[in-house]
N, C-alpha and C positions, 0 to 999 in steps of 0.2 A: 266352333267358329270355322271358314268356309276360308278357303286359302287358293290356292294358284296348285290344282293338282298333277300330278303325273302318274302315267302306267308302266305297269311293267309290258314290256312288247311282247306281242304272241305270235313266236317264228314257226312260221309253214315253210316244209319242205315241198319243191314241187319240182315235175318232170322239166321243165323249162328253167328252172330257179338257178342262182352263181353266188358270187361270193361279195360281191357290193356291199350288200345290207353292214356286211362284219368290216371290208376294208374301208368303205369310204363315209358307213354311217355307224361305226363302230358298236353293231349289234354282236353282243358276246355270246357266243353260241359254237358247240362242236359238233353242229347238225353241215352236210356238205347240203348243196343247191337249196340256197334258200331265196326262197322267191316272193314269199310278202313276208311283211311286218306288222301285225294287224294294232292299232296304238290304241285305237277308243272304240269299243264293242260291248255289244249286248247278246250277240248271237248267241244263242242256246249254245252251252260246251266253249262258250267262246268269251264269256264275259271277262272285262277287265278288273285287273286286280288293284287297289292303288299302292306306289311305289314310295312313298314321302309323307313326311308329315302325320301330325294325329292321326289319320285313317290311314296309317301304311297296316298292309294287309286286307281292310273291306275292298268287298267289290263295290262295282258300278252298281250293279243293282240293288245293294244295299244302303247303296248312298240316294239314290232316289227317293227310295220309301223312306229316308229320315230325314231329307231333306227338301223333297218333292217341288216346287215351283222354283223355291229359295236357290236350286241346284238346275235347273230346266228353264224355268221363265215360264210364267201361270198360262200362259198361251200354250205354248208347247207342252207339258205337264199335263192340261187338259187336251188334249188330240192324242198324249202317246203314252199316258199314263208312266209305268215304273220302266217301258222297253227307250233307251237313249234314239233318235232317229235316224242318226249319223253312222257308216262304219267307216273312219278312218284309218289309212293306209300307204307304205311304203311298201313297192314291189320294184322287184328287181327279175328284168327278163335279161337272160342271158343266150337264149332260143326264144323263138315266135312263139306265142304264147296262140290255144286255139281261134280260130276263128268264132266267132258269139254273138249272142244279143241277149239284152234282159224283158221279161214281160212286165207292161205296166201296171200298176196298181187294180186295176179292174181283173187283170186277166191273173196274175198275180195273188189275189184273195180269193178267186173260184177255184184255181186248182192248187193252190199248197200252203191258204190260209197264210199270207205272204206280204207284206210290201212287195210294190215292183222296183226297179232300181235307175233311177237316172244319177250318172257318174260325171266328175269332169278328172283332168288330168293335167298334173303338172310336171313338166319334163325338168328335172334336176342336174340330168349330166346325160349326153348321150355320144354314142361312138359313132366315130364315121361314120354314115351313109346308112345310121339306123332312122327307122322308117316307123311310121303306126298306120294301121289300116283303119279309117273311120270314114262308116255307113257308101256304098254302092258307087261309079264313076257316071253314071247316067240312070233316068225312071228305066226300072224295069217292073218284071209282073212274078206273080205267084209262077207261073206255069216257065219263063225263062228261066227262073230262078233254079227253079226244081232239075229241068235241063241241063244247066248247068253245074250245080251241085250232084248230080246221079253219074255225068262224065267226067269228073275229078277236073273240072273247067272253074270254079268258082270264084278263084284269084282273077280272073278274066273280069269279072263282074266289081272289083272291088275296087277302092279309091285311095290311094296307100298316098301319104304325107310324107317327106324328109320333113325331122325334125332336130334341132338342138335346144342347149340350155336354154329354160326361159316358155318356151311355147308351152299352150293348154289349150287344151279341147277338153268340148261338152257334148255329152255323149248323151242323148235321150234315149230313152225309153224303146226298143223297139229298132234300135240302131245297130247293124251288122258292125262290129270292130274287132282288132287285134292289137296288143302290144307286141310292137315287133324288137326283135334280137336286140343288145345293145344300149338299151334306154333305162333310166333310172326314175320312177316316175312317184311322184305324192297324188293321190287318190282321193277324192271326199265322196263319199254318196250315201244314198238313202240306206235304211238297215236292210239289209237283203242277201243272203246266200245265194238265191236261185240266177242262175246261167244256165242258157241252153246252148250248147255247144253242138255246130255246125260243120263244121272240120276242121281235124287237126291236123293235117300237111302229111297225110299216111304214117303218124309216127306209133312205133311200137314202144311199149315197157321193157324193162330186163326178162320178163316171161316172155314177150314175144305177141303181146295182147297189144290192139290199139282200143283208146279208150274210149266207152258212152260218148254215142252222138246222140241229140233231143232233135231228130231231124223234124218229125210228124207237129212236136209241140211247137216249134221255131214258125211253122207256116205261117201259121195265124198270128204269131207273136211280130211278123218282123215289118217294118216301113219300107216299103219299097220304092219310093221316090226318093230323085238324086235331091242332095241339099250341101249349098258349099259354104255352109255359116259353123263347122264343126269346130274350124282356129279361132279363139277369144283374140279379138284386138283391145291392148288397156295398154296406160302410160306407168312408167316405174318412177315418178316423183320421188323427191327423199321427203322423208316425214309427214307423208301423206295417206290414207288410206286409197290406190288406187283399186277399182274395182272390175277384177278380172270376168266375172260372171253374177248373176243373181237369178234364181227361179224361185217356186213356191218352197221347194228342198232345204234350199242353203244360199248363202250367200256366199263368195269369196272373193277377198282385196290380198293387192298385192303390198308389203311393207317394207321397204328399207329405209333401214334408222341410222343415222350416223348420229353418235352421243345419246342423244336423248327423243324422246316424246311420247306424252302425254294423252291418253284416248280416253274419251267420257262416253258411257251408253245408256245417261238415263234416256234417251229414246227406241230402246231396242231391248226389247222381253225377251229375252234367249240367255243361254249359256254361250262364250265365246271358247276358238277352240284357236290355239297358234302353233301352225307345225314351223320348224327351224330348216328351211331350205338351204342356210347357207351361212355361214361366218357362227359369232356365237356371242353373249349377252345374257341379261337378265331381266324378269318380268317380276312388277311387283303391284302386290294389289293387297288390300288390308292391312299393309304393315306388314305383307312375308313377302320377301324376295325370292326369287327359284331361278338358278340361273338354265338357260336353253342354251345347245348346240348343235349343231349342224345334224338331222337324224333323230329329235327329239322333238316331242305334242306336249303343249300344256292344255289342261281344260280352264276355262276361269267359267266360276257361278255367274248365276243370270245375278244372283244379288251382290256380285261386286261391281260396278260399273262405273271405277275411276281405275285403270289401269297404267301404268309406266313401266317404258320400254328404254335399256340402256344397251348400248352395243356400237361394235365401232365397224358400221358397213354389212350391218346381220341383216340378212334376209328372212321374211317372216310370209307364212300364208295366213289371213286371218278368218276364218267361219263362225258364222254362225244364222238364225233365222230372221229373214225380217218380220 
């Protein structure tokens, strides 16, 4: 029987990474700089384990194959077979994180047999005057670009955001960006490891090494036209699904529930996915309740699709496909 499930989270240490994840999303770990929290993954080395419930212990991927549409939504199941399409995510920069872009699905399957990766982001908590870089301040070209990245000029080229609680951007396919210092951010995107990192502020390791740049591969990969549609405009209604972004990837709505309510999907073939951005509550679907907190993802099956929502002032991100 298919319940309201939860992951164990998969803490990456990284050169940029702090202490957030542990103090303010209470990830229990005695790893220092830790900088994602990977919650729902398929990534080869990387799959999810489940944390709750009859299936504590299987993974993800072995809940597909036993479960396969019942768990996915027959739509989805059929385009992505036993790999989930989603890698959702909490990172915490505590340092600029590099400068990047992802290649899109075309470019993406030719060189590393790949999805490409279109991402959106939602800012949880951010410190004074932290900032994200997303995609270029004006059109430039292959050949400016180059220019300017070969003279340590590249920040010249870039369109950097203040941001606080609340903001999200959508980051395409092919889109120059950074998470900058200071921001605590929730993540949905396509399933995708590959990043071609572009610069990273001249930083060294403990050896004294600075890390792999994908300069050659980034050329081809990257949009070089300015675009100022990267901030999501959406309304925070109470007990309403407000809808922050939708592409062919994913959808995402924004949710705060005071007490109660009620969501029905028999119009939507997907699995739904709720990260807890904020306050804390409980999710009930089948007849199992799970309660959520502030730093914690539920998955719900595509074959549950009467779900309820109890909390007093909980903040909820809701995913899934349309």
């Amino acid at each position: 029987m298919l319940y309201p499930i939860k992951f164990h989270s998969i803490l990456k240490e990284k050169i940029w990474g702090g202490d957030k994840l542990k103090t303010l999303l209470n990830k229990a770990s005695d790893k220092e700089n830790i900088g994602e929290s990977w919650e729902i993954s398929t990534v080869d080395e990387d799959i999810s384990v489940v944390a709750n419930g009859a299936y504590q212990g299987e993974n993800l991927v072995q809940l597909i194959k036993n479960y396969k549409e019942d768990l996915l939504g027959k739509k989805v199941y059929q385009e992505f077979g036993n790999q989930f399409p989603l890698l959702i995510k909490f990172i915490d920069a505590k340092e600029d994180l590099s400068v990047q872009l992802h290649p899109n699905d075309e470019l993406a399957k030719k060189r590393h047999n790949s999805f490409g990766k279109t991402e959106m982001w939602y800012v949880m908590q951010a410190d004074e005057n932290a900032r994200l870089i997303v995609g270029f301040n004006k059109d430039t070209s292959k050949e400016e670009y180059s220019e300017f990245l070969e003279n340590r000029r590249i920040h010249d080229l870039l369109n950097e955001e203040q941001v606080k609680k609340g903001d999200s951007y959508f980051i395409s396919e092919g889109t120059i960006h950074a998470i900058g210092g200071g921001t605590l951010i929730a993540e949905i995107q396509q399933t995708s490891d590959i990043t071609y990192r572009v610069y990273d502020w001249d930083r060294k390791d403990d050896q004294g090494n600075e890390r792999e740049l994908h300069t050659e591969l980034a050329i081809d990969a990257l949009d070089y036209n300015y675009n100022n549609n990267y901030k999501q405009n959406y309304s925070t209604h109470e007990n309403v699904p407000n809808e922050i972004t939708s592409c062919d990837y994913f959808t995402t709505n924004y949710l705060t529930v005071d007490k109660y309510l009620k969501r029905t999907y028999t119009n939507i073939d997907s699995f739904k996915i709720y990260m807890c951005v904020d306050g804390e509550g409980s999710i009930t679907a089948n007849k199992n309740e799970e309660p959520i907190k502030k730093g914690e993802t539920i998955l719900i099956p595509a074959a549950l699709d009467h779900i309820e929502i109890r909390g007093a002032a909980i903040e909820l991100l809701e995913i899934y496909i349309k």
